[in-house]
N, C-alpha and C positions, 0 to 999 in steps of 0.2 A: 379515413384510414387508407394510407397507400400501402399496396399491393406490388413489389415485385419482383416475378420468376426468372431467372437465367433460361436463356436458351441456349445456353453452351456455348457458345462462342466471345462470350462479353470476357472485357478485360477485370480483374477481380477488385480492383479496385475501385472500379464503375458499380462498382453494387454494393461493397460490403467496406467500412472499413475498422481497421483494429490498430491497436499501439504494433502486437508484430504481425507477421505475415505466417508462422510458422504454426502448421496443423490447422493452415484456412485453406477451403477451397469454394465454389463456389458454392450456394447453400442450395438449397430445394425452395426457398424464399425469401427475401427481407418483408417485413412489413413492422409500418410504423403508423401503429396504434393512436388516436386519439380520443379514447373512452374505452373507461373499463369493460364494456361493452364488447368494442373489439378485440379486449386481449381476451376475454373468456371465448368469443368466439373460434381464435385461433389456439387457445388451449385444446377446444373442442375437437376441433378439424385435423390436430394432430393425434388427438386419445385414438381417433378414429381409424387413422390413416397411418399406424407407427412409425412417427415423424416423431422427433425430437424438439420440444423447445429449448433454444438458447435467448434467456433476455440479455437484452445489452445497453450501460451508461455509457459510461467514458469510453469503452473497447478495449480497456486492458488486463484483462482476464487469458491471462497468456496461456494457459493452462488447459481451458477449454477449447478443443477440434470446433471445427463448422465443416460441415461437407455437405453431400448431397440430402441426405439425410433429416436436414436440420433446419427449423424454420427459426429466422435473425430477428428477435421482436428487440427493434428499433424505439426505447422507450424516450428520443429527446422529445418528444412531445409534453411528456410528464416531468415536467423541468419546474417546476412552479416553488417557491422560498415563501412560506409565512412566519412572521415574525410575534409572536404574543408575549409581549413585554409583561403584560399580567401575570402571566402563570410562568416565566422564565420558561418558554420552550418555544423550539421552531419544529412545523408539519413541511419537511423534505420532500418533494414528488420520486417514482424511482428510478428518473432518468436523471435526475439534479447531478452537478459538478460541481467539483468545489470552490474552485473562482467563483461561482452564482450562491453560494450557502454564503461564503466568509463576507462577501460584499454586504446581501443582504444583512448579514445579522450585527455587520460592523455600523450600517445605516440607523442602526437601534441602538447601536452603544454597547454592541453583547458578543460574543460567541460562541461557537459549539465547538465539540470535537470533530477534525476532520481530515484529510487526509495531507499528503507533501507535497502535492500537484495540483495547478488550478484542473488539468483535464482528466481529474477521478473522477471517477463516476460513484455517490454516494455510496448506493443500494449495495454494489458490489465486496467496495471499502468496508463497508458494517458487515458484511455476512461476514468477512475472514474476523471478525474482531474489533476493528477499527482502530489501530495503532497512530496518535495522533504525536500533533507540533505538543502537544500540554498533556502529553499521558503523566508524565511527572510529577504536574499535580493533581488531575482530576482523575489517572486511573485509564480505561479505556471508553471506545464508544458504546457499547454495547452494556456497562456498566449506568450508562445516562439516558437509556430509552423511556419512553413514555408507554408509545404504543407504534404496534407496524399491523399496517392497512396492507393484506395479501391478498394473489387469486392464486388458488389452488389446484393441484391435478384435476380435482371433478369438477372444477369449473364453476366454485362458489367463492364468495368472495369475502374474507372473513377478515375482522379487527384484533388483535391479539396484543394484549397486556399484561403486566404484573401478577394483576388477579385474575388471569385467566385460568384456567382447571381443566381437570382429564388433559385428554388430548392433545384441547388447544394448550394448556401450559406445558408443556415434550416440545410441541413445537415449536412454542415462542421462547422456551431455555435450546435448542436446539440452532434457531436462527442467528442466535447469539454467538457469533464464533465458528458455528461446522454449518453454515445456511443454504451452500452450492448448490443448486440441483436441487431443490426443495418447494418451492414457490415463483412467482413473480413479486416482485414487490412494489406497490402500486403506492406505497406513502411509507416516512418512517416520521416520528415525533420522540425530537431529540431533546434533553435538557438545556438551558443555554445559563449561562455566566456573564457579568458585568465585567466589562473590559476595566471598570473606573476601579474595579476591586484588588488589580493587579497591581497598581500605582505606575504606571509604566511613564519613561519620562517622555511628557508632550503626548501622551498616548501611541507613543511608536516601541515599538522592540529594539531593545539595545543590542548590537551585532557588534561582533569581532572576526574578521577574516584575514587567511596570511594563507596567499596565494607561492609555492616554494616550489624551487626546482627539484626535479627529480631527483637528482643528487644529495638532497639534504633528506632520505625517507627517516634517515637513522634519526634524526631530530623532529621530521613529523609523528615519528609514531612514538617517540617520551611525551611530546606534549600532548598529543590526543591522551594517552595512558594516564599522564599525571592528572587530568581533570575528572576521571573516574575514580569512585562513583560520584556522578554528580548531583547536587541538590536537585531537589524536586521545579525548579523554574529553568534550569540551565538545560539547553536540549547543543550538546554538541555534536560535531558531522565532520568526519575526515575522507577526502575523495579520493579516488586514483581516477585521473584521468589524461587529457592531453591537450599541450597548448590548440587553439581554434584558429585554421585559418586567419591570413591576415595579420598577423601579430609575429615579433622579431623570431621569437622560436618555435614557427607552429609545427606541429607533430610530435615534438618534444613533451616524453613524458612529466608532468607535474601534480602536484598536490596541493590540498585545498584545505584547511580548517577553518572552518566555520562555527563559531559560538553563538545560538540567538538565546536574550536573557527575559524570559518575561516579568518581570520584575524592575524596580528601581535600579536606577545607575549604580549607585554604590554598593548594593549588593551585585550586580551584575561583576564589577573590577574587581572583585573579589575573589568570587566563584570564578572568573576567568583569567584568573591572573597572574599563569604560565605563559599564557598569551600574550600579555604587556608589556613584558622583558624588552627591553633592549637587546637582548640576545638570540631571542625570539623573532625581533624584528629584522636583526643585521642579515641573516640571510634572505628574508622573504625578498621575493618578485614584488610583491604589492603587498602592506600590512595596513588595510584601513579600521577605524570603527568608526562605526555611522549607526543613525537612527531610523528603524525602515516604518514603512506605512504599516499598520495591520492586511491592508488588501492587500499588500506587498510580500507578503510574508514567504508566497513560493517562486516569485518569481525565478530564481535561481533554477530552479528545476525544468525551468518551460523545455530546454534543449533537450531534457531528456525526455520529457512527453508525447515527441513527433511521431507521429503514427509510419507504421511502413518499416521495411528490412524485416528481416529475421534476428531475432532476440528471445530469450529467454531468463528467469530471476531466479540463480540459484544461490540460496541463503542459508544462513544458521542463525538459533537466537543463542546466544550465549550467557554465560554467568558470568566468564573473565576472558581478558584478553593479552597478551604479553607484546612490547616492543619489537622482540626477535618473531614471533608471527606475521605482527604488519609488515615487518621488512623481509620475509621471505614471500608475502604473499603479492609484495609489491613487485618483489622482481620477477614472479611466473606473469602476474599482469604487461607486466613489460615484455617480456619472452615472449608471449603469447601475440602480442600486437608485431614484434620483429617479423615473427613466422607466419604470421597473416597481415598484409601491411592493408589488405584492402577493409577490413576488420578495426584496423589499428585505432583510427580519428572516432569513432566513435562508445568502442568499447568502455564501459566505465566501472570502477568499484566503488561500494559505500560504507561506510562502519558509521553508525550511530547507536546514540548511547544515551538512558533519561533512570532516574528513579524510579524503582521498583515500590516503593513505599504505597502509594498510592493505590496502585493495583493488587498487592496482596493484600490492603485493609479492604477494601471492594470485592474483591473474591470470602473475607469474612461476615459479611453483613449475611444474617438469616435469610435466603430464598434468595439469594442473589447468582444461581445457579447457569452459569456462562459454557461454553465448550472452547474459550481460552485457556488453554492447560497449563500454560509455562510462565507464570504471572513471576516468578524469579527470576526471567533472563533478563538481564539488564543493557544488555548491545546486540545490535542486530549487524550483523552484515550481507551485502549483494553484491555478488559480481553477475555484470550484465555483458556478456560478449553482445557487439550489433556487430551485424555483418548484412555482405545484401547477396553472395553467392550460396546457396546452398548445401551447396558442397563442403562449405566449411562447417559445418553442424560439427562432424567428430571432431575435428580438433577442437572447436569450440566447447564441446562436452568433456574433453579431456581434461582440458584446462583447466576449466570452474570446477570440475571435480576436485581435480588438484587442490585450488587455491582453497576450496572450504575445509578439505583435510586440513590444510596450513592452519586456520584459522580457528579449528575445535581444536587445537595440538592442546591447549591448557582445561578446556574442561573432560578432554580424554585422557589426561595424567591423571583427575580427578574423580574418574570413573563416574561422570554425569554422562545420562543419557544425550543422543545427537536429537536434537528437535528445530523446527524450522517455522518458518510465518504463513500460515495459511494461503493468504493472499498473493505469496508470491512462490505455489508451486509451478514444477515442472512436467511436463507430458512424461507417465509413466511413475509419478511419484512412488513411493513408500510409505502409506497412511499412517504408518509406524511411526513416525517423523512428525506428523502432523499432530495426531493426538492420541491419548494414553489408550489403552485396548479396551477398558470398558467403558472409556468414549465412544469408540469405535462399532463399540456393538448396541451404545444407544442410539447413536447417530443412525445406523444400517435399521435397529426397529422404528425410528421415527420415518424412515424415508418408505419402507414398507407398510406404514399404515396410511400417508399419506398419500405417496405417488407409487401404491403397485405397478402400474406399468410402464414406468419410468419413461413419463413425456418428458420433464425437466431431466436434462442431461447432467449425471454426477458424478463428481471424482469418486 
């Protein structure tokens, strides 16, 4: 078990590190546990000492402060992937990432649900719900658990399952989706699926990508539009971001549509098949299809993983989305990058889109009692301002505000409530947003039976 304290003067990123930098400071500890042992210990020493634990996987838990205050249980130690091809399930450690789960369980022929990033961090990923690459078709993560191995506020260490009762079943339908600040999580055991049952061609993911210039949003956001709703294998992804360094037009705003199909070729050109146009094509920068690995499957995201700057995910999940939204919301992204150029190269937005199907039949199965409330929105979008001055926070708050009004503009004609993805709130949220009000007030009784004196820090 390493042990260690700031003495005020260390550079913060000598000690702690996280995807952003915003509401870090340095902590009152890191330590990275190597037995369950030592995280009960340091649950202890905090109950004792009103010190706050914060656990940490991946670090991108943007939402959560660290300060003086706050002891950092560094859980890569608990990184461990087992595979049980017999019972179709894999035992997660709660420091596991995804790159290490999707490897592992591709090495078997199988996978799980899991997050868009190789550098998520499970544990995390599952408490907000676990919104995967195949919600589409299997629903979400937290819909597929077996069982989660927890250490608790009083410092005991409990297993929690389906059949669990009293208490322990509040709090293992509670982890499910509203989990923040509630436990550590020292294992999760998740369902897995045979990759061979997908028919995937050669066992790769069929992709469609058409990288387009700024100038064509009017035409990115029909075609994103027209593949909604999509079948349950189709997971489509339309980006706002900016050419990279190095390349003929870099800083130059562009867009990204991305289709991955899991499923057979033929059905893939099908469901994607606004994409294939010849018309579709003439404008693109780049219009490939290709066949990716399964290990491969997030690569695309790695740039947005890098730890460091100040960032923040502000989102909505939505029912519907209209062409005249993407293209207003495309141009405050661009605005926003002109009036902050130092902001500009990394700032990004995302709209993604999967079948609902799945998830409202999962929300009906008897005791399948989840604290994902919004199992009808079918698109989710982020806009992520990165920036590395501080000083830009308000404009950066401006903005994203902005653009997510743009972006409810059709389920707010529709008089649907504004609701947003757990995992990716912002400091000072609106729990209103998160989950229904007598979620709210189960979530607040489970957190008061378990951690009365709130060592684990919660939204």
């Amino acid at each position: 078990c390493t042990v260690t304290i700031p003495k005020g003067d260390e550079d913060l990123h000598s000690i702690i590190s996280r995807w952003s930098d915003l509401g870090v400071k340095l902590p009152f500890a890191v330590v990275v546990p190597s037995t369950e042992e030592d995280i009960i210990a340091v649950i202890n020493f905090a109950s004792q000492n009103s010190l706050h634990v914060v656990p940490g996987g991946g670090g991108h838990g943007v939402f959560v402060p660290i300060g003086e205050k706050t002891i950092y249980l560094d859980m890569k130690n608990f990184n461990s992937v087992a595979v049980n091809k017999e019972e179709s399930s894999v035992t997660i450690g709660g420091g596991a990432v995804t790159g290490e789960i999707i490897k592992a369980c591709v090495a078997e022929g199988c996978y799980t649900l899991t997050g868009n990033s190789d550098a998520l961090g499970v544990a995390g990923y599952f408490l907000g719900g676990g919104n995967s690459f195949i919600t589409g078709l299997h629903g979400l993560a937290v819909d597929h658990v077996l069982s989660i191995r927890v250490a608790s506020a009083s410092g005991s260490v409990i297993t929690l399952t389906p059949s669990s009762t009293g208490a322990e079943a509040s709090l293992f339908s509670t982890l499910r989706g509203a989990g923040h600040g509630l436990t550590a999580i020292l294992s999760l055991t998740l369902r897995t699926f045979p990759i061979a049952a997908l028919s995937l061609p050669d066992s790769k993911i069929w992709n469609r990508k058409l990288i387009l210039p700024g100038t064509a949003i009017a035409q990115a956001a029909t075609l994103f539009t027209s593949l909604l709703p999509p079948p349950g294998p189709l997971l489509p992804v339309l980006i706002f971001g900016r050419a990279p360094p190095g390349t003929p037009a870099a800083g130059a705003p562009m867009l990204i549509i991305s289709a991955n199909y899991y499923g057979p070729s033929a059905s893939a050109e099908a469901a994607a098949a606004p994409l294939l146009t010849p018309e579709a094509s003439a404008t693109a920068i780049l219009a490939t299809t290709t066949l990716v690995d399964f290990t491969a499957m997030n690569a695309s995201s790695a740039a947005m993983s890098a730890h460091g700057g100040f960032k923040e995910t502000y989102n909505a999940m939505l029912a519907t989305i209209s062409p005249a939204s993407i293209t207003s919301a495309f141009a405050q992204f661009v605005a926003f990058g002109a009036a902050n150029p130092s902001a500009a190269a990394r700032t990004y937005a995302v709209f993604g889109a999967w079948s609902t199907g799945a998830q409202l039949a999962n929300a009906a199965i008897p005791n399948n009692k989840t604290y994902f409330a919004h199992r009808d929105r079918g698109v989710f979008f982020q806009f992520t301002p990165w920036y590395t001055d501080p000083a830009t926070r308000g404009a950066a708050d401006a903005a994203a505000r902005g653009v997510v009004r743009t972006v409810r503009e059709s389920d707010d004609a529709s008089g649907l409530e504004r609701v947003i993805f757990a995992n990716n709130m912002i400091f000072g949220q609106e729990m209103g947003e998160v989950y229904t009000r007598e979620g709210l007030e189960e979530v607040t009784a489970v957190k008061r039976e378990w951690d009365p004196k709130g060592v684990f820090w919660s939204p």
